[in-house]
C-alpha positions as semicolon CSV with decimal commas, in nm:
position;residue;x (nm);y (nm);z (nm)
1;X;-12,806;-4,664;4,973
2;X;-12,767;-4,592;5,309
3;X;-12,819;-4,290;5,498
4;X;-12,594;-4,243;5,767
5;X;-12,676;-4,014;6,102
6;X;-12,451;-3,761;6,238
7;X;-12,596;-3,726;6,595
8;X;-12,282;-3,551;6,741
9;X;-12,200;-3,213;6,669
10;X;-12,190;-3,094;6,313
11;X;-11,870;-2,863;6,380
12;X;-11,663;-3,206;6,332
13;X;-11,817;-3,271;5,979
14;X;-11,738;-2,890;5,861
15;X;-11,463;-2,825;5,641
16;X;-11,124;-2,747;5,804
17;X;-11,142;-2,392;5,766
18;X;-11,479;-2,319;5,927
19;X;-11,364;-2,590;6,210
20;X;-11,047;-2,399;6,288
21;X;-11,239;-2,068;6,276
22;X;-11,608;-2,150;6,380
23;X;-11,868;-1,847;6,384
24;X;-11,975;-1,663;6,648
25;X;-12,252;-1,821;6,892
26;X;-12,572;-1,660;6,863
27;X;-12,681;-1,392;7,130
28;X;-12,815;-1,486;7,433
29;X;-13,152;-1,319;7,519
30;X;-13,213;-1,043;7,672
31;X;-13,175;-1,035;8,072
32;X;-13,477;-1,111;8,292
33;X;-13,621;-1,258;7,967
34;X;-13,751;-1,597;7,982
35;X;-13,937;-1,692;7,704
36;X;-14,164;-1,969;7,702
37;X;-14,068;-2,334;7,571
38;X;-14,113;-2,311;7,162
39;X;-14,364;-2,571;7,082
40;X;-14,688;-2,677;6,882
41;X;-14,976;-2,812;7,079
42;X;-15,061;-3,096;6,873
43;X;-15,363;-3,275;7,108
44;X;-15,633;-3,051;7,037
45;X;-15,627;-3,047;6,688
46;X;-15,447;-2,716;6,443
47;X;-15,594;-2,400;6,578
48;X;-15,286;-2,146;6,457
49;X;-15,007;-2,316;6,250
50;X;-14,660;-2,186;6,398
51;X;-14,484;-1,926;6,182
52;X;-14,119;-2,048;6,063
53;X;-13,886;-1,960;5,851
54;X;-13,702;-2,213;5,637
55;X;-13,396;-1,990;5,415
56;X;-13,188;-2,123;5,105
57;X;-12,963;-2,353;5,220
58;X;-12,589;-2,225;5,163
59;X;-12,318;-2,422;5,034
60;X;-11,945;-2,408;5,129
61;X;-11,840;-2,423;4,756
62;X;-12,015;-2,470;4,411
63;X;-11,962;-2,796;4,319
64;X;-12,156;-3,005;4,051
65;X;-12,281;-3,311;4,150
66;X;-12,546;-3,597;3,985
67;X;-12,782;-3,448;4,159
68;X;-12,746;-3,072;4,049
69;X;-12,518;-2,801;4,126
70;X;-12,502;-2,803;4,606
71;X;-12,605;-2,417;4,552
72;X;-12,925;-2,543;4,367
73;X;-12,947;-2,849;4,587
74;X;-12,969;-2,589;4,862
75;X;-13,251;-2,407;4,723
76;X;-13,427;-2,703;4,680
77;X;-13,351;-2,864;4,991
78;X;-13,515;-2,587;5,198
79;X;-13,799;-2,588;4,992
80;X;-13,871;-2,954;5,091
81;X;-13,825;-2,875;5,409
82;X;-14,098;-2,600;5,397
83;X;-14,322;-2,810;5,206
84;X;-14,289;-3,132;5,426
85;X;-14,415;-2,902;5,769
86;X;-14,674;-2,696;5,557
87;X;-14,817;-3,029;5,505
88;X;-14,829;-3,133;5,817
89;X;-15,084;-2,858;5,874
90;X;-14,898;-2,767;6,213
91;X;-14,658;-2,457;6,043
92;X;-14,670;-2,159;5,841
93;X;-14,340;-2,108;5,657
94;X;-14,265;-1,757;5,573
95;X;-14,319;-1,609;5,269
96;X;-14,082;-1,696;5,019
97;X;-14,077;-1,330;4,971
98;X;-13,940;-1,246;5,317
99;X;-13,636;-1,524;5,295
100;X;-13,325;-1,365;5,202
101;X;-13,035;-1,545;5,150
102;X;-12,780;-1,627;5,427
103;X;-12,435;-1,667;5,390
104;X;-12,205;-1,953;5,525
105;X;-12,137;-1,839;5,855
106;X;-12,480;-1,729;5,945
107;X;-12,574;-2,085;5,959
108;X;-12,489;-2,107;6,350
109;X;-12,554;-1,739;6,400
110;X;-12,857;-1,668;6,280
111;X;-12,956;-1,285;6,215
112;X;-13,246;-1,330;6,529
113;X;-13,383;-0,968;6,507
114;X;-13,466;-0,999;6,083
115;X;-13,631;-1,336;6,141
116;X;-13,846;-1,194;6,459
117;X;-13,935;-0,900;6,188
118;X;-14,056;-1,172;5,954
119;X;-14,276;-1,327;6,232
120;X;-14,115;-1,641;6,249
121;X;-14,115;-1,861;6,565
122;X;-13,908;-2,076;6,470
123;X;-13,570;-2,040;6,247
124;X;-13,453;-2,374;6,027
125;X;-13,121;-2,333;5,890
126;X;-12,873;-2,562;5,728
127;X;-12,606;-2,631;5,466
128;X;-12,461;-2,854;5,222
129;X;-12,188;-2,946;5,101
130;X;-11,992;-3,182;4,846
131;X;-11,735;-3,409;4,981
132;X;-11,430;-3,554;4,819
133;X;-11,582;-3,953;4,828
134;X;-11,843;-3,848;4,610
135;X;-12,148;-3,781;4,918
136;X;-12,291;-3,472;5,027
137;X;-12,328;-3,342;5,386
138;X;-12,657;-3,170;5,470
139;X;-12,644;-2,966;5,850
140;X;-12,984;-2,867;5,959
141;X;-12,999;-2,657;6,268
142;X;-13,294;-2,529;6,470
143;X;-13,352;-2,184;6,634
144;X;-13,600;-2,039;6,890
145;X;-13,592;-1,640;6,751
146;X;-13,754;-1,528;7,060
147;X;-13,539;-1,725;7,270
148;X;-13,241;-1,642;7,016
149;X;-13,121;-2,016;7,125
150;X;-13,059;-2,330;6,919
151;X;-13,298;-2,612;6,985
152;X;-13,131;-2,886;6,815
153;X;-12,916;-2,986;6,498
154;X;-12,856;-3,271;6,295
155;X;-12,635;-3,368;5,959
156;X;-12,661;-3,623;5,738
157;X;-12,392;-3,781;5,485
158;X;-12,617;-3,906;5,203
159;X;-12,515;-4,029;4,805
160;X;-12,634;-3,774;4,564
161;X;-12,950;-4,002;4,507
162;X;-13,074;-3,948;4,794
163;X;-13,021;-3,605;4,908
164;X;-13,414;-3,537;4,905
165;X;-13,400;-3,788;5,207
166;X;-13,183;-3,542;5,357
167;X;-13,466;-3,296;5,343
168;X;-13,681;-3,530;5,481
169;X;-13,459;-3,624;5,750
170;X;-13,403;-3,215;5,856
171;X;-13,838;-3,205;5,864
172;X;-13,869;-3,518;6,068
173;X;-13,587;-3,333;6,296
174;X;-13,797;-2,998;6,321
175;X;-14,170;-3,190;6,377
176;X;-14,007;-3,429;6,636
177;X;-13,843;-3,114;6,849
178;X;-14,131;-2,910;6,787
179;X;-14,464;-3,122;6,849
180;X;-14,299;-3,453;7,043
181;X;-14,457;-3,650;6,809
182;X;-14,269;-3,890;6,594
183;X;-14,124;-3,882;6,262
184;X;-14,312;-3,940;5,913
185;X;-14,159;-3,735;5,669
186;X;-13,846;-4,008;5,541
187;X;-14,105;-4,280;5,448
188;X;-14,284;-4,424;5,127
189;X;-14,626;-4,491;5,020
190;X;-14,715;-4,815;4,768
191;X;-15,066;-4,811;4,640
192;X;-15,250;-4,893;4,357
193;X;-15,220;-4,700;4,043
194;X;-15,522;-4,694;3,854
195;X;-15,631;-4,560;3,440
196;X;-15,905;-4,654;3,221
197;X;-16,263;-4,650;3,261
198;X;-16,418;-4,757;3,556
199;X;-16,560;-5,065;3,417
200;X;-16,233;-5,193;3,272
201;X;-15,955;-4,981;3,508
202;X;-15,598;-5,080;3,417
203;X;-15,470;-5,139;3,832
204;X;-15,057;-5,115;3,890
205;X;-14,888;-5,105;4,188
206;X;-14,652;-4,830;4,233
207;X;-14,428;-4,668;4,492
208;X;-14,333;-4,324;4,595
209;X;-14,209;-4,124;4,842
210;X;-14,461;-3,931;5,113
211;X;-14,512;-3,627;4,896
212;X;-14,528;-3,788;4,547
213;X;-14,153;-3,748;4,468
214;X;-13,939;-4,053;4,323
215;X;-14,242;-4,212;4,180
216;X;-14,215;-4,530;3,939
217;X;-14,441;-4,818;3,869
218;X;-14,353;-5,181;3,988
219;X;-14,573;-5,417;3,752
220;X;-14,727;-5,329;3,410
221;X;-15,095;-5,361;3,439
222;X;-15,134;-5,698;3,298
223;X;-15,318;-5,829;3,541
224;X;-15,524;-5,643;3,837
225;X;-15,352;-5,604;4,175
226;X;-15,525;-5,509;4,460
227;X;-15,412;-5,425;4,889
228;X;-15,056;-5,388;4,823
229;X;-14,897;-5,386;5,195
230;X;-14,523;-5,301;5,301
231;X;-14,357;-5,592;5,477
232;X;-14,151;-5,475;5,809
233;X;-13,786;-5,456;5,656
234;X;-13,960;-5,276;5,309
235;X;-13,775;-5,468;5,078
236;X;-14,056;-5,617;4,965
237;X;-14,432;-5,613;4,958
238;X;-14,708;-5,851;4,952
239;X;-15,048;-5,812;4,744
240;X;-15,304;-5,982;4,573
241;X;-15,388;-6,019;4,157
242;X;-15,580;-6,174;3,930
243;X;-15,343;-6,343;3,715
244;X;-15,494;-6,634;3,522
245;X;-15,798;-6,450;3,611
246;X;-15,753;-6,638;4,000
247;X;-15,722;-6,392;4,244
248;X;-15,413;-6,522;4,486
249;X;-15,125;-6,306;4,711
250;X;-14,783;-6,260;4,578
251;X;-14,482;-6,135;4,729
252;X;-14,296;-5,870;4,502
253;X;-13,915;-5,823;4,627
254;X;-13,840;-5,463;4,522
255;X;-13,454;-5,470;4,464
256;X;-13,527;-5,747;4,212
257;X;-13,858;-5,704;4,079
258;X;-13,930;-6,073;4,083
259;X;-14,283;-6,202;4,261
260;X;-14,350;-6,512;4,414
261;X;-14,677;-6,716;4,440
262;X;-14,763;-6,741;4,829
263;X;-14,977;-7,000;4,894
264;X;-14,938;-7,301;4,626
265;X;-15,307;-7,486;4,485
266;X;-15,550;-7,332;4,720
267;X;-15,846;-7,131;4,647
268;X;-15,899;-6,764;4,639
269;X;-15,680;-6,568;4,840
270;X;-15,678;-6,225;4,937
271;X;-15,640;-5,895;5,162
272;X;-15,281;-6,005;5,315
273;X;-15,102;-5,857;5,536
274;X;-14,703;-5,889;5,701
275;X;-14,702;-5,946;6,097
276;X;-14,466;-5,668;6,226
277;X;-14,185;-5,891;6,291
278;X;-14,241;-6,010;5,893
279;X;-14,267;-6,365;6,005
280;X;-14,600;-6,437;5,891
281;X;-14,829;-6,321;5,625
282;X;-15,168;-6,310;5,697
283;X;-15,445;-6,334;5,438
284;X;-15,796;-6,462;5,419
285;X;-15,870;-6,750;5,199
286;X;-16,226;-6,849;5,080
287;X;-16,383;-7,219;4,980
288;X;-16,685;-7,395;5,040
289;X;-16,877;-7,059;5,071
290;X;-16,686;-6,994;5,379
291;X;-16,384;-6,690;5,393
292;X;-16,176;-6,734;5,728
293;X;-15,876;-6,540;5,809
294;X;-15,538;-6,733;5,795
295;X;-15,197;-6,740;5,874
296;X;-14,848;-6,854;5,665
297;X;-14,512;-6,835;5,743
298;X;-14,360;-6,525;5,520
299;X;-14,076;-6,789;5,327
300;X;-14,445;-7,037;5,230
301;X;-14,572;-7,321;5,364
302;X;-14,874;-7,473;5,502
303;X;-15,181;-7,199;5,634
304;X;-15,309;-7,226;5,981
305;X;-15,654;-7,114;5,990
306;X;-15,743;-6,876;6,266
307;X;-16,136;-6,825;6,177
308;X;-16,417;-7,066;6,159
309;X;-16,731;-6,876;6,208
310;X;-17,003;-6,887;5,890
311;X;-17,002;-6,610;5,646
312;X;-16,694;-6,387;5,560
313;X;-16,375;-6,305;5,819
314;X;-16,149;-6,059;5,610
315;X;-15,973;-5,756;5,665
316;X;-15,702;-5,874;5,966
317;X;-15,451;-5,633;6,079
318;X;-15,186;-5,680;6,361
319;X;-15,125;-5,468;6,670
320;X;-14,804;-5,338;6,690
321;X;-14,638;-5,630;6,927
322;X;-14,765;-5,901;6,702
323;X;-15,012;-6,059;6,992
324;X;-15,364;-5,951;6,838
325;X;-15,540;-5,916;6,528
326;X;-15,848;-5,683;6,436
327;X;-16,073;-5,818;6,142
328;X;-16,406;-5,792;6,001
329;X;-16,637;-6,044;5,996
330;X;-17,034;-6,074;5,895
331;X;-17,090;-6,318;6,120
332;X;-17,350;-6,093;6,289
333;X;-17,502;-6,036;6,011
334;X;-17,366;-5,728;5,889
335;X;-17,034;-5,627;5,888
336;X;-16,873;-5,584;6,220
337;X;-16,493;-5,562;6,404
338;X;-16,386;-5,775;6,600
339;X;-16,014;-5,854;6,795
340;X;-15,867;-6,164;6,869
341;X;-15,548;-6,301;6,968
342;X;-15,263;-6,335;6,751
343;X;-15,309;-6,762;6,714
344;X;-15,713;-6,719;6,652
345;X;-15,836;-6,748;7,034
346;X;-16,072;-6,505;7,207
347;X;-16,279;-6,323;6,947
348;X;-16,467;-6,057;7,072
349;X;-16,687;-5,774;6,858
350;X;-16,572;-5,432;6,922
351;X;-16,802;-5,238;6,695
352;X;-17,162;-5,182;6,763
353;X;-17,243;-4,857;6,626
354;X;-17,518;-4,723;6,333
355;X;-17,406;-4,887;5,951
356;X;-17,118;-5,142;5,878
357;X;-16,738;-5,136;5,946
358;X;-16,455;-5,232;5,698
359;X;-16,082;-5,256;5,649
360;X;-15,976;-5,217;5,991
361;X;-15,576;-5,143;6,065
362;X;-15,410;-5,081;6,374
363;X;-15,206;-4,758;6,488
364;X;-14,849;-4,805;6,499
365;X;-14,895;-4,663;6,825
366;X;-15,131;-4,924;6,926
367;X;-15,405;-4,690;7,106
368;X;-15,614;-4,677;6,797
369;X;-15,801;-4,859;6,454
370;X;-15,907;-4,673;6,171
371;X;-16,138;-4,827;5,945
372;X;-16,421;-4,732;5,699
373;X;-16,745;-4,667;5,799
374;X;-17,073;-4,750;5,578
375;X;-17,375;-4,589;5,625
376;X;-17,443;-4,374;5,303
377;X;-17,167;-4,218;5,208
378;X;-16,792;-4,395;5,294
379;X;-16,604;-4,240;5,574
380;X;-16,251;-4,264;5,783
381;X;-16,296;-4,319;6,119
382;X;-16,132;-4,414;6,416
383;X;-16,181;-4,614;6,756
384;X;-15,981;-4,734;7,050
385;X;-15,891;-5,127;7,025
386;X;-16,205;-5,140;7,296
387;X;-16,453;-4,996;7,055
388;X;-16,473;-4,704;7,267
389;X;-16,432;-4,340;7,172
390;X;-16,561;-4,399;6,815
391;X;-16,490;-4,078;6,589
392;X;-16,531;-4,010;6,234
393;X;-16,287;-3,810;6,057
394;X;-16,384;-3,738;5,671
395;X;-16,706;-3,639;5,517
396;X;-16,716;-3,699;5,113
397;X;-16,894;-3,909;4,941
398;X;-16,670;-4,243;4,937
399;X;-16,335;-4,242;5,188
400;X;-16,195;-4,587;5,259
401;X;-15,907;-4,794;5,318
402;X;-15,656;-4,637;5,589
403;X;-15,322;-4,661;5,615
404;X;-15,139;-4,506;5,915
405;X;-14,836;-4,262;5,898
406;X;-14,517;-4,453;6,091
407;X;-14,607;-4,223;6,424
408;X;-14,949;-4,269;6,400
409;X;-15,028;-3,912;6,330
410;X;-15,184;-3,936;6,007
411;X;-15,389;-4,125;5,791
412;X;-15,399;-4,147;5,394
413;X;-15,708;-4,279;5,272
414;X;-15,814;-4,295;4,908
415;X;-16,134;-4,137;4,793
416;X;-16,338;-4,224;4,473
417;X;-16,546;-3,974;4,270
418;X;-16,872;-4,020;4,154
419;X;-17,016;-4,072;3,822
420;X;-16,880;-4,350;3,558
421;X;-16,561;-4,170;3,545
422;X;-16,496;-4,383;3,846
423;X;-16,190;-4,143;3,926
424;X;-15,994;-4,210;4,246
425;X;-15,727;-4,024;4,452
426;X;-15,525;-4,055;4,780
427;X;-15,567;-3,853;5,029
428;X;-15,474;-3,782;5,356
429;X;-15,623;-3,649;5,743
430;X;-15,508;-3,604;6,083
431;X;-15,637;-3,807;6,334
432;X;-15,780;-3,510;6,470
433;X;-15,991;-3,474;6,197
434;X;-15,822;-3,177;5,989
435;X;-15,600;-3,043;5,763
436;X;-15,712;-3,300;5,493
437;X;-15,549;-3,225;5,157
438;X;-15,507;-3,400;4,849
439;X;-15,160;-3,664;4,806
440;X;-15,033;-3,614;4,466
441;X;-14,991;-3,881;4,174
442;X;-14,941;-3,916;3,838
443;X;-15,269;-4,090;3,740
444;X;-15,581;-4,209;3,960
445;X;-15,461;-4,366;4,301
446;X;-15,638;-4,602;4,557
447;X;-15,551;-4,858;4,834
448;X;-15,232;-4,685;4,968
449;X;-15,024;-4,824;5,219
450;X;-14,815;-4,587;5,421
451;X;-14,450;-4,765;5,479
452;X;-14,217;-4,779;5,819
453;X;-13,987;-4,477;5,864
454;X;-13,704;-4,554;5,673
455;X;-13,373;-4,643;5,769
């Protein structure tokens, strides 16, 4: 369904009543007083998360809905909120102890001297409501308390079944004012659902949103499938599995649920990958001994090969204007990463440090590659598309396979345990190297792929 923006001001989307007798603005501050700009410095990594507080989201009237009652939606809606910027590692939200409730009108004028009492920086505040088509209207409003001044505000006119994107939506709105990074919180993950001993793991892929929520499986575990990977629209996703014991790449159209065979009587392929403008699909395909990287066109078709060095080119991951690809090759005898341009030409090794480098991926932002470092243990690290600057970000005993947030903030990574147990979980980092936590799923979890921001 989709989720439609109200950029202008929210007072037009209020019921008639409040419109024809809107609250009180909020104070101004106090004279002489210039407070500085609110904001979180996000460039030297989290030194003090910013206090805010993040109330129970009113509701004009009780109404039921599919969803829930809008005065539980509320609740729950702040909550997400909360939990989506706790997360992020950049804010403190006040102690649910400390957030009363608020009523209707407060919404655009907040109570500024109880919040400053609380400690909070920062004020989120919002509402919802049911509406007479069937959709609910979420307003989310922002608040400096020192400055006792809105920052911005947003609503959103969503079908019951999505109103946790609503949440998400209100987060993205308070990180984006607040840091000037981008978005990430309205996005989905598809990875690799794992049970079973390690020597015989049942592998399915799955899908969920960022935090875990609205989690289902999208095959049963017949056959293994491994490197799931969103293509650029996100209706579908491309992969690889063993079925017939022959490991090939599939497209699986997620509306549907049916798959498609992408490259027709070849030998193994594997490790593909959507160009940004979902034209191609690139993949690497092995025979003779040899594994190049390669190139089809997204409906099928004949491959263009792109590598022909000896050994094993793998890995290939676009930058985000479509003209170069990162990969990692052997072909030095250990491997390496290496960039070349988009149609195969001008291959050039970027990596020369200690140990080998694997499953490279660019940064939607295109100033960086993560990829996973081997030398003992597995770790996440990252690098500019020169090679230069070379940092590592985790330290367990075996991190790989990136994925990038959509503003190239973050990175989810899965890490597997030791012992026979085999266990593995997703995780994630910032690219500063902290605030890693633990991504939740149902069962064991590995090769995530962290989706566009969604539309």
């Amino acid at each position: 369904m989709r989720l439609t923006f109200l950029i202008a001001a929210l007072l037009a989307t209020v019921s008639p009543a409040w419109a024809q007798e809107p609250p009180p603005a909020p104070p101004a501050a106090p004279a002489g007083a210039t407070p500085p700009p609110l904001e979180v410095d996000v460039t030297g990594g989290i030194s003090a998360p910013m206090p805010i507080a993040i109330p129970p989201m009113p509701t004009t009237q009780v109404v039921q809905t599919p969803a829930g009652s809008t005065d539980q939606l509320g609740r729950q809606l702040s909550e997400i909120v909360a939990n989506d910027l706790r997360n992020s590692g950049l804010f403190t939200p006040v102690s649910p102890a400390q957030l009363r409730a608020i009523a209707f009108p407060e919404v655009t004028a907040p109570t500024f001297d109880y919040w400053g009492g609380t400690g909070a920086q920062a004020l989120v505040q919002g509402y919802i409501r049911a509406n007479g088509d069937g959709t609910l209207t979420v307003g989310c409003y922002l608040y400096d308390v020192s400055a006792r001044t809105e920052l911005t505000r947003q609503g959103f006119v969503v079908p019951p079944s999505d109103w946790r994107r609503a949440a998400h939506k209100c987060a993205d709105m308070v990180y984006t004012r607040l840091t000037g990074e981008g978005p990430y919180f309205d996005s989905r993950v598809v990875y690799v659902s794992e049970t079973g001993p390690k020597a015989n793991r049942i592998k399915r892929l799955a899908i969920m949103d960022q935090d875990g929520a609205n989690h289902r499986f999208l095959t049963a575990g017949s056959s293994i499938v491994l490197t799931p990977r969103f293509a650029p629209n996100q209706q579908s996703i491309v992969y690889m599995s063993y079925v017939g014991k022959n490991p090939a790449i599939y497209v699986y159209d997620i509306g549907s649920g049916r798959q498609r065979l992408v490259v027709q009587n070849v030998a193994t392929t594997f490790a593909p990958r959507f160009s940004p403008d979902g034209r191609w699909i690139l993949f690497s395909m092995a025979q003779a001994g040899n594994t190049d990287i390669y190139r089809v066109a997204a409906t099928g078709g004949t491959p263009q090969r792109l590598t022909t060095s000896p050994g094993i080119d793998t890995g290939g991951s676009y930058s985000p204007d479509g003209s170069k690809i990162v990969f990692e090759s052997d072909r030095s005898g250990g491997q390496q990463l290496y960039v070349m341009n988009a149609d195969g030409s001008n291959q050039q090794r970027i990596s020369f440090g200690s140990g080998r480098y694997a499953t490279p991926v660019w940064s939607p932002r295109g100033d960086l590659i993560a990829f996973t470092k081997i030398a003992g243990p597995f770790r996440i690290g990252i690098m500019s598309p020169s090679g230069a600057g070379e940092k590592l970000l985790t330290n367990a005993w075996q991190d790989e396979g990136p994925t990038w947030s959509p503003n190239g903030r973050v990175l989810m990574f899965f890490r597997q345990g030791q012992g026979n147990a085999g266990k593995a979980d997703l995780w994630s980092v910032d690219l500063t190297g902290v605030n890693e936590r633990r991504v939740p799923t149902p069962l064991d979890g590995s090769d995530p792929a962290w989706g566009p921001l969604r539309p």
